[in-house]
N, C-alpha and C positions, 0 to 999 in steps of 0.2 A: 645286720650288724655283724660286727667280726667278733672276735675270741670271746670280748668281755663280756659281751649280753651271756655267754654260757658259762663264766663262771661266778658260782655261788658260792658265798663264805658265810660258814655258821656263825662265825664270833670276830670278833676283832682282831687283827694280829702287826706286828712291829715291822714294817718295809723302810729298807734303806732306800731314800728317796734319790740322793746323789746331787750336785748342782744343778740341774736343770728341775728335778723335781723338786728341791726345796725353794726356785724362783714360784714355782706355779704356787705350792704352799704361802709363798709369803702375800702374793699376789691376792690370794684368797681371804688371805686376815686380813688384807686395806681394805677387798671388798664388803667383807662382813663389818667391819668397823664404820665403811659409810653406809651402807645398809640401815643395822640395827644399832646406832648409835656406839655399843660398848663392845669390849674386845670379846673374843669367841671363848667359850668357856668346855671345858674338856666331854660336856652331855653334846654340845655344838657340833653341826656336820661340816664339814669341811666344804663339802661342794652341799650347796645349802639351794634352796628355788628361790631365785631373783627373785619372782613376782609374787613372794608367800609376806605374811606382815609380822609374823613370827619363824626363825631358824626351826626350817625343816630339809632332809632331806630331798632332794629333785630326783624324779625316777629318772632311770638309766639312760634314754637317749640325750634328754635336757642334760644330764653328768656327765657324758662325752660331748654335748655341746657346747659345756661350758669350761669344759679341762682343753679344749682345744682353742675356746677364746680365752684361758687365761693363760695357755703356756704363748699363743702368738702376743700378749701383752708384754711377758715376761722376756721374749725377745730369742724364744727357743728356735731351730733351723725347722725352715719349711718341711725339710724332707723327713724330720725325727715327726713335726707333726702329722707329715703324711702317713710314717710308717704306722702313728697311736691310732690313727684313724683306720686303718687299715688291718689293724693285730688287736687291739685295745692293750696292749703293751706300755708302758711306761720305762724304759729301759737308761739304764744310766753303767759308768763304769765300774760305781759301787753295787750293781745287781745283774750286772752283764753274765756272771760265771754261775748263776743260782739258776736258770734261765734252761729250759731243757732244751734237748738237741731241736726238736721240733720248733720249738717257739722262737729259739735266735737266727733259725733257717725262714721262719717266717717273718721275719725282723729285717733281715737280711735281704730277702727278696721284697719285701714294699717297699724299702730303699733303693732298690735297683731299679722297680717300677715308676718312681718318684723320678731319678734324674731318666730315666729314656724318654717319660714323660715331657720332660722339661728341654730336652735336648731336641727333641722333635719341635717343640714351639717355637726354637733359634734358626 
């Protein structure tokens, strides 16, 4: 897996998600909504296990499985999804400059990987 299987957060903190990450967010409360009947409440995880009977948490591959089937729901570019899949990066224009040297070079390059990819299948 890429960046995000390695990084660990001790506590919760506030990320500007930006247009494309607030589609995926909203995406996630219709699912929680048909899911568990009621709207998701602030103890609620966001990316929750589809196949659990109560809101829980889904470990970490299942949570990129499913941020990556809800930002293609949400109607985000193939290549941004390539690049998440590739970085576990969530990048937007409100978080683009917070973003180290390393990590917008590795951004950078799955994106680039993504169209030669795709130019080679034309």
């Amino acid at each position: 897996m890429g960046k995000a299987s390695r990084r660990k957060r001790e506590k919760p903190r506030t990320v500007e998600v930006g247009p494309e990450g607030a589609a995926i967010i909203r995406e996630q409360i219709r699912l929680f909504r048909e899911k568990f009947g009621r709207d998701m409440g602030p103890d609620d995880p966001i990316f929750f296990d589809p196949d659990a009977d109560e809101p829980r948490r889904m470990d970490a591959d299942t949570g990129t499985d499913a941020t990556i089937e809800a930002m293609a729901d949400a109607g985000i570019r193939a290549e941004l999804i390539y690049a998440y899949r590739k970085t576990g990066l969530l990048v937007s224009d409100e978080n683009y400059e917070k973003l180290s040297t390393e990590d917008r070079a590795d951004w950078h390059a799955a994106i680039e990987e993504y169209r030669q990819l795709t130019r080679r299948k034309h």
